[in-house]
NUMARVO-76688 format. One record per residue: x, y, z of N, C-alpha, C in turn. Coordinates in steps of 0.2 Angstrom, whole numbers, plus 5000, padded with zeros to 4 digits. Layout:
NUMARVO-76688
XYZXYZXYZ ...
***
This chain:
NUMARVO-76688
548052955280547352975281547353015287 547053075287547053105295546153145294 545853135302545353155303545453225306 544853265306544853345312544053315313 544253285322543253295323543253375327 542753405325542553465329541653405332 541853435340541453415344541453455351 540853445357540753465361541153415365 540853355365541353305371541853255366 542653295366543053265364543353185367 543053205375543253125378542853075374 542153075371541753025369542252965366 542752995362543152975357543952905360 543852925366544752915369544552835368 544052805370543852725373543952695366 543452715359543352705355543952705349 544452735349545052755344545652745350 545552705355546052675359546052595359 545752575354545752505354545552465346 545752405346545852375339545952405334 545752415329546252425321546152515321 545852535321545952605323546552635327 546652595334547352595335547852575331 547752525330548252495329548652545321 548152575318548152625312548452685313 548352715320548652755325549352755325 549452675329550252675332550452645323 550352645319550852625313550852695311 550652755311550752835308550252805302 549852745300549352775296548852805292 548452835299547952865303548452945305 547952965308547953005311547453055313 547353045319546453075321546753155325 546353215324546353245329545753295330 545553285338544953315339545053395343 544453415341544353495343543753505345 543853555351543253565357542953615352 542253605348542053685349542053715351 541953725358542053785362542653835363 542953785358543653845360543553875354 543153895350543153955345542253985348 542153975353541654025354541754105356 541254145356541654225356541554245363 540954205366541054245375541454205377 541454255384542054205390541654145395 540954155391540754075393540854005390 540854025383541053995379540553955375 539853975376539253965375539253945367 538953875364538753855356538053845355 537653875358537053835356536653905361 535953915356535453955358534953925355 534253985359533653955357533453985349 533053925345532953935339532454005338 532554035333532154075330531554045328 531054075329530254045329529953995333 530454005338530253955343530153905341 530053835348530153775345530553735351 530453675355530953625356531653625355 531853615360532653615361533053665358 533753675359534453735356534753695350 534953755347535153785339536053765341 536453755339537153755339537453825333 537653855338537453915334538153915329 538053965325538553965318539253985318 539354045322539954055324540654015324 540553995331541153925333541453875327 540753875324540653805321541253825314 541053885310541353905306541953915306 541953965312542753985313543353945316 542853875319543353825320543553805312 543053775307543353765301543753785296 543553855297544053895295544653915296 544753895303545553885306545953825305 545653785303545853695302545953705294 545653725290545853705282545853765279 545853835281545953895282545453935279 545354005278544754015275544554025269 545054045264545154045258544853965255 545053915257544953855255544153825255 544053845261543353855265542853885262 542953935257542453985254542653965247 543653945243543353915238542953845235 542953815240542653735240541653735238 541353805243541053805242540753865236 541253895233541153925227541153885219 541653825221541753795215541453715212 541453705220540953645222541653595221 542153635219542553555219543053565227 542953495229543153495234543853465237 544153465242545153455243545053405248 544553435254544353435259543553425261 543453365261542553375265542553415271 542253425269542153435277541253415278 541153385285540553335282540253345289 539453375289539253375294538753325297 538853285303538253235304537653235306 537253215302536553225304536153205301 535353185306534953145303534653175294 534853215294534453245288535053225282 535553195283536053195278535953145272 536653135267536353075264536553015268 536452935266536552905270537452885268 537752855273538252825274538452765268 538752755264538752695262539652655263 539652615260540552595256540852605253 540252625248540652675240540752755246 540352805250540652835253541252845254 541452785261541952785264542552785260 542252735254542952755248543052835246 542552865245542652925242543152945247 542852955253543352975258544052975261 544352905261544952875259545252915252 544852915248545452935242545453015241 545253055248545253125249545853145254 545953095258546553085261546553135269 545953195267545853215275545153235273 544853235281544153235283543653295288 543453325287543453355293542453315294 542553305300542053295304541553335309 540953355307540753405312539953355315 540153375322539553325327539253365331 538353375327537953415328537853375335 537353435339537253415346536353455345 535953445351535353465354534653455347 534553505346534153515341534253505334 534853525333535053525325535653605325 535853595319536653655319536453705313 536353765316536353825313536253815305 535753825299536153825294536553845291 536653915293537153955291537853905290 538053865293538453815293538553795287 538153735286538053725280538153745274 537753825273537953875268538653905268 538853905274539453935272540353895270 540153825275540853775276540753715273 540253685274539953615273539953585265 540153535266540253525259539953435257 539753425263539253365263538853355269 538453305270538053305275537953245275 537853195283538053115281537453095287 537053045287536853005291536952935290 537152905297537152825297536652785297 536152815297535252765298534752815297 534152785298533452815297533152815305 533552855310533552855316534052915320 533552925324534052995328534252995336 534952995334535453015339535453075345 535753055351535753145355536453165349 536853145347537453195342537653155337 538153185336538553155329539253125330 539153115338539753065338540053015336 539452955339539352915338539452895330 538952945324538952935316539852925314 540152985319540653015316541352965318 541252915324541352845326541552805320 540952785318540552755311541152755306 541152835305541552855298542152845296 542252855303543352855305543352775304 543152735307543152655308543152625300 542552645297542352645289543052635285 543252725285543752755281544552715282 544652695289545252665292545352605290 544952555287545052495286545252495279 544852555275545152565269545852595267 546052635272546952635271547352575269 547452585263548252535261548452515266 548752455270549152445273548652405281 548152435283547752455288547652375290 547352335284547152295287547752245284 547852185285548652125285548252105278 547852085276547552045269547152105269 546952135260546852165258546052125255 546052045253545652035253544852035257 544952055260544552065266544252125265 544552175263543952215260543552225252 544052175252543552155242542852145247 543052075250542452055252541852065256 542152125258541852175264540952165261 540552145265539852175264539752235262 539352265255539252305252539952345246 540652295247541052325242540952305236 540252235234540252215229539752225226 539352275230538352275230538052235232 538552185236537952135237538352105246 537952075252538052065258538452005256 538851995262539351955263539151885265 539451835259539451765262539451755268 539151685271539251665277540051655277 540351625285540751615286540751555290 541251515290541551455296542051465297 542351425302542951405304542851345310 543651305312543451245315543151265322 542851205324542751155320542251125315 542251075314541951055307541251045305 541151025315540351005315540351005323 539751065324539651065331538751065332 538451025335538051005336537350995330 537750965329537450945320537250965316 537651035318537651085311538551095308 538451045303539251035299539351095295 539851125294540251185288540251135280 539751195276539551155270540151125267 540151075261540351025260540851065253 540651115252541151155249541751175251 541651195255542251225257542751195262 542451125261543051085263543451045258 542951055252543251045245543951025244 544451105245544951125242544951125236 544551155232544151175227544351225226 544751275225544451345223544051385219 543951355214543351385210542651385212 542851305215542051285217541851325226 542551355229542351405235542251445231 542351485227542351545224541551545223 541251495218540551495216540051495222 540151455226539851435231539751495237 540351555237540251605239540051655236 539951665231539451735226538851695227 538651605224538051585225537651605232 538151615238537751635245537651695245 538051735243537951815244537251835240 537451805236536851835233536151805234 535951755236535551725241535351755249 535851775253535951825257535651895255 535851925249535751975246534951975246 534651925244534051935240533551915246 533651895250533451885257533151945261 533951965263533852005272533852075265 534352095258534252165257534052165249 533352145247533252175239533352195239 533152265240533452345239534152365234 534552305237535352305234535252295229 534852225226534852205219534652245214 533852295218533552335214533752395212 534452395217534652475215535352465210 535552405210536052395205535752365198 535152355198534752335193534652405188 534352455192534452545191534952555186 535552555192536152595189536252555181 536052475181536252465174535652515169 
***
């Protein structure tokens, strides 16, 4: 799986993709992340990405130039203009921002089974449309809430995508049971010990039972489910 993040502040990244299973997805070849300064496809020798908006208004524009012609030097231009002629796509390329759809798990899978991503992290006011129209082949938010950039979202993505890779995580199980891989929020958990201040780890799952942990865990999730997110039920009620 390899990432292209196009961003203003490339350092954002080094703390965050230098530690646990993202490294870890790194040092085994993986992964493979690599980040780009917009500004090195800007066209002055200031190297200026961002102006003030037409119609005036709050805050700068991230203008279109940089932004395109970085993307069209990473997946080249041909590919970039047939993606969005045909609408079928090789290569996302996935702009963040609050206006996007939202993030999910079925997502992250789409993107795992694309195999490379490009990531684009809007900054100030918002990113040129022209972008959009001419490169962008999705548009992504991770909440009902706004960021100063798209770093952080695009943080989010890579961590997401990465746990999905074959291999990534040591049990495989672990992502069946991931929160939101089955529509519905993840069982409680325990571990020792048994009983800590008079709250014991239910009576199941010291069973050795497996069936009866199995039931006992869909009977929570989806108790949990119906709880903290009806939403989930109502929207998998829908799709049937």
């Amino acid at each position: 799986m390899h990432f292209d993040i196009l961003t203003l502040f490339p350092e954002l990244f080094e703390g965050v993709f230098g530690q646990s299973i993202v490294k870890r997805a790194l040092d085994a070849g993986q992964v493979t992340i690599a980040l780009h300064n917009i500004r090195d496809w800007a066209l002055d020798k200031h190297h200026i990405t961002d102006d003030m908006p037409y119609g005036g208004g709050g805050g700068m524009v991230m203008k279109v130039e940089p932004i395109v012609l970085a993307v069209e030097a990473l997946i080249g231009a041909d590919l970039a203009a047939e993606q969005k002629r045909t609408g079928q796509v090789q290569v996302p390329v996935v702009l963040m921002t609050p206006t996007g759809r939202l993030f999910s798990q079925a997502v992250a899978h789409e993107y795992e089974q694309a195999g490379r991503v490009v990531l684009i992290c809007g900054r100030y006011e918002g990113v040129d449309e022209r972008v959009s129209d001419l490169v962008v082949t999705d548009q992504l938010s991770i909440g009902d809430y706004v960021l100063s950039g798209g770093e952080i979202p695009a943080m989010v993505v890579v961590e997401a995508v990465t746990r999905l890779v074959p291999g990534v995580l040591g049990d495989m199980r672990a992502i069946v049971q991931d929160s939101h891989s089955s529509g519905l929020l993840e069982h409680p958990h325990y571990t020792r010990p048994a009983e800590f201040r008079g709250l014991s780890v239910p009576e199941a799952l010291l069973s050795g039972n497996h069936a009866r942990v199995a039931a006992w865990r869909k009977e929570q999730a989806m108790a949990r489910t119906r709880e903290r997110r009806p939403d989930l039920l109502e929207d998998d009620a829908t799709d049937r």
